[in-house]
Each structure stands twice: as C-alpha cells, then as structure tokens.
BASELO-562012 format. One line per 2 residues: for each residue x, y, z of N, C-alpha, C, CB. Coordinates in steps of 0.2 Angstrom, whole numbers. Glycine has a CB too. Layout:
<rs>
X:Y:Z:X:Y:Z:X:Y:Z:X:Y:Z  ...
</rs>
This chain:
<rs>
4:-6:0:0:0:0:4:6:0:-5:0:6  10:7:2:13:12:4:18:14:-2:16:9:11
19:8:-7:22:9:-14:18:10:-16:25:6:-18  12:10:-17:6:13:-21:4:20:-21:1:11:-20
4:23:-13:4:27:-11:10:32:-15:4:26:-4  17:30:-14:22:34:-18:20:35:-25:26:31:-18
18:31:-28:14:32:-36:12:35:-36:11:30:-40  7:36:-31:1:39:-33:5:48:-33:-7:37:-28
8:49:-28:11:56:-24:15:57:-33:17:54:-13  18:53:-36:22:54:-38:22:57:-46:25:48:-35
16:52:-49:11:53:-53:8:59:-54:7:50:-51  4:60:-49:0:68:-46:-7:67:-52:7:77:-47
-6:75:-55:-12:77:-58:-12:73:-65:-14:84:-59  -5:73:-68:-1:73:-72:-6:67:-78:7:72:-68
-7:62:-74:-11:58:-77:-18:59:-79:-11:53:-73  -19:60:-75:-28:64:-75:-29:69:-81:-30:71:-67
-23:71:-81:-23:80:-88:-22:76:-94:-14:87:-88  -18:73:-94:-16:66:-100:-21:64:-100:-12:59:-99
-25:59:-97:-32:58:-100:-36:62:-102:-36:57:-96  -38:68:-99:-43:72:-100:-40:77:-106:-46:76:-93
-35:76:-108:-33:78:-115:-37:74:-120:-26:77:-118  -34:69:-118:-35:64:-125:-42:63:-127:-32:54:-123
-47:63:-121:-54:63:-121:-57:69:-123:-56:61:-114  -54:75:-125:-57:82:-126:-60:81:-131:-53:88:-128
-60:77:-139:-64:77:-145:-65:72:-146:-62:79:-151  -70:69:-141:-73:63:-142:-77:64:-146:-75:60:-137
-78:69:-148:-87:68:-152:-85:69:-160:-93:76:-149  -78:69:-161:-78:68:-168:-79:60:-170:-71:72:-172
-85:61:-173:-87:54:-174:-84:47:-179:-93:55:-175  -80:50:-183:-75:44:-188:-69:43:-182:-70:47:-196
-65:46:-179:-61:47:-174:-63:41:-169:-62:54:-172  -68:43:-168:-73:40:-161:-76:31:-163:-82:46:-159
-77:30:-168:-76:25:-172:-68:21:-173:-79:28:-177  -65:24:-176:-57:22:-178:-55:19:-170:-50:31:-181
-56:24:-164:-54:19:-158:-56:14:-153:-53:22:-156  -64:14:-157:-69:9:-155:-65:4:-158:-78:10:-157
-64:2:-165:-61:-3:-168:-54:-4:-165:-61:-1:-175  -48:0:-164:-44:0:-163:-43:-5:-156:-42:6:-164
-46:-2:-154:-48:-4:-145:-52:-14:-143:-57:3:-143  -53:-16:-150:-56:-23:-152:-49:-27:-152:-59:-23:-160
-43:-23:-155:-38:-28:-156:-38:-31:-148:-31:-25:-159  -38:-27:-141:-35:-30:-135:-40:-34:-132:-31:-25:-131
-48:-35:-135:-52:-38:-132:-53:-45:-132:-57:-36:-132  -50:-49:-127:-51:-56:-127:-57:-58:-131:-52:-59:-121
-60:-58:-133:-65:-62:-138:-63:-61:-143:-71:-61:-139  -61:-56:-147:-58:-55:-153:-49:-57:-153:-59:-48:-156
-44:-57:-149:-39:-60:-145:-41:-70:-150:-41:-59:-133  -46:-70:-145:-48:-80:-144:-49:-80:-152:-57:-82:-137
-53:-78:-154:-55:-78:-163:-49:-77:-167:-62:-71:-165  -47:-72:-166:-40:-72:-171:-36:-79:-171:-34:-65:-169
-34:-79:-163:-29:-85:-164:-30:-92:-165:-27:-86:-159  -39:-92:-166:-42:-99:-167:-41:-99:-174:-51:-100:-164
-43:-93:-178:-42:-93:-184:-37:-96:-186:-42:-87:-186  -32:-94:-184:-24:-94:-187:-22:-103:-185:-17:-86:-181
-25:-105:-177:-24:-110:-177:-27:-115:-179:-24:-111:-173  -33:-115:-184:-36:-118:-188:-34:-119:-195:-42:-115:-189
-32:-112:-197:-32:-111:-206:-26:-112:-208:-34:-104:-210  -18:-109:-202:-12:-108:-202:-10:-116:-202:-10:-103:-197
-2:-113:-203:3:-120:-207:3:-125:-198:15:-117:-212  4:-130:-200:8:-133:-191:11:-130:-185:14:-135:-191
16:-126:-190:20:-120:-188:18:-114:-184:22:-118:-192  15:-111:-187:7:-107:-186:4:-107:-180:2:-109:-189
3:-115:-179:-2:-117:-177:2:-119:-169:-6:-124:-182  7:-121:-169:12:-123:-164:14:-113:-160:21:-129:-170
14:-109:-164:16:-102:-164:10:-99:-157:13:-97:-173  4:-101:-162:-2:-99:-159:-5:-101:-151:-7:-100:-164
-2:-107:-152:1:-113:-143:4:-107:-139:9:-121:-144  7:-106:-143:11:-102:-136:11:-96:-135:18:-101:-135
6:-92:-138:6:-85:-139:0:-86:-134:7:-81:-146  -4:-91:-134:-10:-90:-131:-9:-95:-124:-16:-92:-136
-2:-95:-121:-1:-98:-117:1:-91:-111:4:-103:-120  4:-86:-118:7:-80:-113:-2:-76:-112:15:-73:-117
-3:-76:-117:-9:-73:-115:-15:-76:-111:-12:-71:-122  -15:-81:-109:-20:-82:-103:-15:-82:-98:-26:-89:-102
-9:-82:-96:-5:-82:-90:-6:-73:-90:6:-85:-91  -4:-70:-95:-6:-61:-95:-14:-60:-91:-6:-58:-104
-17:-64:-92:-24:-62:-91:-24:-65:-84:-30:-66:-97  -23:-68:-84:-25:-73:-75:-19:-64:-70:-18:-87:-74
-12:-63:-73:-7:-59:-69:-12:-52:-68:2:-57:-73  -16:-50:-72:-19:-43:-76:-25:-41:-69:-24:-45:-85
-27:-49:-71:-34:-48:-66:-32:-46:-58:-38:-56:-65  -28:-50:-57:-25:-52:-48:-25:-44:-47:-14:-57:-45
-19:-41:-50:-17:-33:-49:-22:-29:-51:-11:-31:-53  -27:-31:-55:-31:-26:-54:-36:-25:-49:-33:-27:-59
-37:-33:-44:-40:-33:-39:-36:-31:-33:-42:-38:-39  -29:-31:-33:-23:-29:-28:-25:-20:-27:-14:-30:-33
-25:-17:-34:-24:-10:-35:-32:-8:-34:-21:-8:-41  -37:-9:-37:-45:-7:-38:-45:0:-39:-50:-9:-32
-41:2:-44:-41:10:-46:-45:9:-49:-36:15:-49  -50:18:-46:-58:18:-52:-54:21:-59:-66:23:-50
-59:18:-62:-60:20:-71:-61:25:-71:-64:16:-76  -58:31:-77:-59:39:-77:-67:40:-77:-56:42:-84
-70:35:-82:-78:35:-82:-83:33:-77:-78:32:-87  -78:33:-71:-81:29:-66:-85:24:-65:-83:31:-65
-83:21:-71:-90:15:-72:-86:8:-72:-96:16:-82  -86:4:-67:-83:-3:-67:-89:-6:-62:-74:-4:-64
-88:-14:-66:-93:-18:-61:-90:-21:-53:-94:-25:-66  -83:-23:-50:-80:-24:-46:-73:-22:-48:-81:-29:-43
-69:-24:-42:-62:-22:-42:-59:-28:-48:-59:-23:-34  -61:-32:-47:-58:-36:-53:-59:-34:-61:-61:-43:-53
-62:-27:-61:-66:-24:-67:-60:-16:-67:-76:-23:-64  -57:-14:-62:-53:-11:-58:-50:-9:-65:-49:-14:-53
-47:-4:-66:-41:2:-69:-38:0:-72:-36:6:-65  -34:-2:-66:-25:-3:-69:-23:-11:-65:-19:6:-64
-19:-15:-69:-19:-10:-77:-23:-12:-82:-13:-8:-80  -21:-9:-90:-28:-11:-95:-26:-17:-94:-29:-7:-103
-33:-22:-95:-33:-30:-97:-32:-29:-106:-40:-34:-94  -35:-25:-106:-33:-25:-117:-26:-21:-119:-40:-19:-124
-25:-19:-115:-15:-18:-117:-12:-23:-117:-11:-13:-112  -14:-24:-112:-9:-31:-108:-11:-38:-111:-11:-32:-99
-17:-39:-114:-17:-46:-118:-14:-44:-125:-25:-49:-119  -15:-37:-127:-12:-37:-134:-6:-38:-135:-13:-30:-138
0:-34:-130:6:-34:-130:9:-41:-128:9:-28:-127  3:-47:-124:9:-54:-123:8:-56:-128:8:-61:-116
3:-56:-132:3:-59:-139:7:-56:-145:-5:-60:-141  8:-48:-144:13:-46:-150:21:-49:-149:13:-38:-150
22:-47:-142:29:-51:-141:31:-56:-142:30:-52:-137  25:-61:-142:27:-68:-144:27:-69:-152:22:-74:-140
22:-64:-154:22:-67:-163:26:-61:-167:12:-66:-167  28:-56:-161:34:-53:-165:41:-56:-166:36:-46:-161
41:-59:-160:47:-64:-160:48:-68:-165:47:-69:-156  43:-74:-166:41:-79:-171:43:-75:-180:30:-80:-169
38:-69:-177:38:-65:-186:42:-61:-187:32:-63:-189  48:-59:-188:52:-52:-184:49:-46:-188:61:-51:-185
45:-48:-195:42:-43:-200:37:-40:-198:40:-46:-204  34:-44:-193:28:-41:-191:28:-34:-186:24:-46:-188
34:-33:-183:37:-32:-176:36:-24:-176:45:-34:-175  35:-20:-182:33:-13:-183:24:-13:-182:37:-11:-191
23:-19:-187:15:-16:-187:12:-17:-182:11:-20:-192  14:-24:-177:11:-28:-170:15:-20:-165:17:-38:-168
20:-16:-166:21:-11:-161:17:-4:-162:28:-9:-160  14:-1:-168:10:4:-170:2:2:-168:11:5:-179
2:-4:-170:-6:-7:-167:-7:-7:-161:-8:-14:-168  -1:-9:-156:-1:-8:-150:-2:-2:-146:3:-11:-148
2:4:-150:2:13:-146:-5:11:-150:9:22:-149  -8:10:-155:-15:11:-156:-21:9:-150:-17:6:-161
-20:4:-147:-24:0:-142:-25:4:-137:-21:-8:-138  -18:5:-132:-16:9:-130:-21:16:-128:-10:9:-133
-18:19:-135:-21:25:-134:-28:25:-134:-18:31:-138  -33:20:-137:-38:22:-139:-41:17:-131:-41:20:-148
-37:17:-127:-42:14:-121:-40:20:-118:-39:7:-115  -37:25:-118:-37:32:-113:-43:35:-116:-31:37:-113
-42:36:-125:-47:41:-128:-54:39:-126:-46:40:-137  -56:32:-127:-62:29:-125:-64:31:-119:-62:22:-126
-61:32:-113:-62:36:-106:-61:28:-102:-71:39:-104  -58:24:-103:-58:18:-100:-53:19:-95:-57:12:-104
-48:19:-97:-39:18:-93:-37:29:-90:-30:14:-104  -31:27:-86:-27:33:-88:-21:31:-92:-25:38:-83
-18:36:-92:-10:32:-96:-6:29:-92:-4:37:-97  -4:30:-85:-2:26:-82:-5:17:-82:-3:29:-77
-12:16:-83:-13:10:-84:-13:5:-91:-20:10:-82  -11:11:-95:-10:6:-101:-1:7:-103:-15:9:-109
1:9:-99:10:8:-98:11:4:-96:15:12:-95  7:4:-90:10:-3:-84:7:-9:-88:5:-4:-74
1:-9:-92:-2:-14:-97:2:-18:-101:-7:-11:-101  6:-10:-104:9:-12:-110:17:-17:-107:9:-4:-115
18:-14:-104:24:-19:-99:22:-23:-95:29:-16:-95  15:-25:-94:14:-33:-89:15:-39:-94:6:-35:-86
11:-36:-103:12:-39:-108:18:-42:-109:11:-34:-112  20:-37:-111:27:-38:-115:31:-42:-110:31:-31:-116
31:-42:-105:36:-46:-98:33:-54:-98:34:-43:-90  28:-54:-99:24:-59:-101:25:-63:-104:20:-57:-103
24:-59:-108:27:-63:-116:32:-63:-117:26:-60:-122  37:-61:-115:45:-63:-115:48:-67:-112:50:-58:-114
43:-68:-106:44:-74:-100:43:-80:-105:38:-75:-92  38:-80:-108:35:-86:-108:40:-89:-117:24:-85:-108
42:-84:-120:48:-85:-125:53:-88:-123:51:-79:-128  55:-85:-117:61:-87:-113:60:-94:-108:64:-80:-107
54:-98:-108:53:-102:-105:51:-108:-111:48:-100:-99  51:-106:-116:50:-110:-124:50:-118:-122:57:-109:-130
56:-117:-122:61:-125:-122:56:-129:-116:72:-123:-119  56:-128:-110:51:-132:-105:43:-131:-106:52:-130:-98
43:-126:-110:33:-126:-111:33:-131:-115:27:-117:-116  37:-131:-122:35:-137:-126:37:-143:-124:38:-137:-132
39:-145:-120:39:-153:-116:31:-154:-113:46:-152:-108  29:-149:-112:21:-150:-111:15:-153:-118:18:-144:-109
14:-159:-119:11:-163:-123:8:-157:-130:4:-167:-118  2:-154:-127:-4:-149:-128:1:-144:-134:-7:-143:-119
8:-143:-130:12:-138:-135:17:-140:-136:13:-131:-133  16:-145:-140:22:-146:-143:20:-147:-151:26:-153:-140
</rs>
C-alpha cells in the first residue's frame, strides 16, 4: 500500500490531464469509431477468434506459434486480473462492475502486447506493425475514457514481460504434450 501510495504522490495530476486531453474530441465521430475498432484488437474475444483462426487455417507451424502466444496470453490475463484486484483504481468513467473490473492496469493492453511479443518474435516482420497497433490499443483505451496512461504503460509492460517470460521459458513449455 505504501508503494502505491508513492505512485500515486508521484504521478500527481499529471495523469488525469493526459487523460482528459486525450478525451477532449470525443465527439468527432470517424475518430470515435477508428478507436472503438482499434480498441477490439486487445479484447479477449476477438484476442480468442483471431488466434483460433490462425490455429485452424495456419501451417503446423502457425499453429504450434499460436500454442504459445496463447499460453502468454491467458498467464497475462490470469497476472492482469490479480493486480487489478490488488490495486482497484476507479476507471476515469467511473463506471466498473468490481475491483476485478478495476483500472489498472488495462486488461486490453496487456493481452495485446503478450501476444505481440510472442508473434513478434516468431515473425520479426511483423514487429513494426504488431508495435504501431499496440500505441493504437493503448491510446484508444485512454481516448475511449476507460484507462489513464499510467494503466496502459503498466499494461503495456505486464504484456510484454509476459510474453518474453514465456519466449524465454519455450524450451520447457514445449515438453508439455498440448504444445508441442
């Protein structure tokens, strides 16, 4: 509590203004659209659908890819939740169902970026588009009134850590039947 306390002291308004920037022209409506969509890439249902896709239609390879990217991404999703029940910072919009529903940090930052890390790895080509889409997710959770900045940084690095753990743990995940 008492590190949190320091963030918060440390943080200040600084975050709040960031938001309430980003949120000033919500009402231009293609804009407001572009980040409704943008904002899809980090949500587990469309997360689960893409990767089923790719584990369905894609080569072996692909398909062995999509094992472990969706290995970091529910380990990302199970770590996302805890802290967000740890922390229970309200949403700028004030609108959450419980603390497991909580701030920070974003659960769609944080699933997008364990699953880019791992299929940036895999694809090194992809590794520009998978990082522009991500500052996309990102920003359009602040724009949308969901997050502040601070919850989609800490997001975007629970991600990424995530997803690098679980690169760096390769070699023993695939000794498990399911992913090999």
């Amino acid at each position: 509590m008492n590190s949190l306390l320091l963030v918060a002291l440390l943080v200040g308004n600084w975050d709040v203004d960031l938001s309430n920037a980003a949120r000033r022209d919500t009402t231009i409506m293609p804009l407001r659209y572009a980040m409704q969509g943008t904002t899809l890439l980090g949500d587990y249902t469309a997360d689960a659908t893409i990767n089923l896709g790719v584990f369905v239609l894609g080569s072996s390879q692909e398909a062995r890819n999509v094992k472990l990217a969706t290995v970091s991404w529910v380990g990302c999703g199970a770590v996302t939740t805890l802290v967000k029940g740890i922390v229970d910072r309200e949403r700028p919009d004030h609108l959450q169902s419980s603390r497991w529903d909580s701030s920070f940090p974003s659960g769609h930052t944080s699933a997008y970026f364990a699953l880019a890390t791992v299929y940036g790895a895999k694809y090194p080509r992809l590794i520009i588009p998978l990082a522009v889409l991500g500052a996309g997710v990102a920003y359009s959770r602040v724009y949308l009134g969901e997050h502040y900045p601070t919850d989609v940084l800490a997001g975007a690095a629970l991600g990424f850590g995530i997803g690098w753990l679980t690169l760096k743990l390769e070699p023993q995940l695939r000794k498990i039947p399911f992913l090999r």
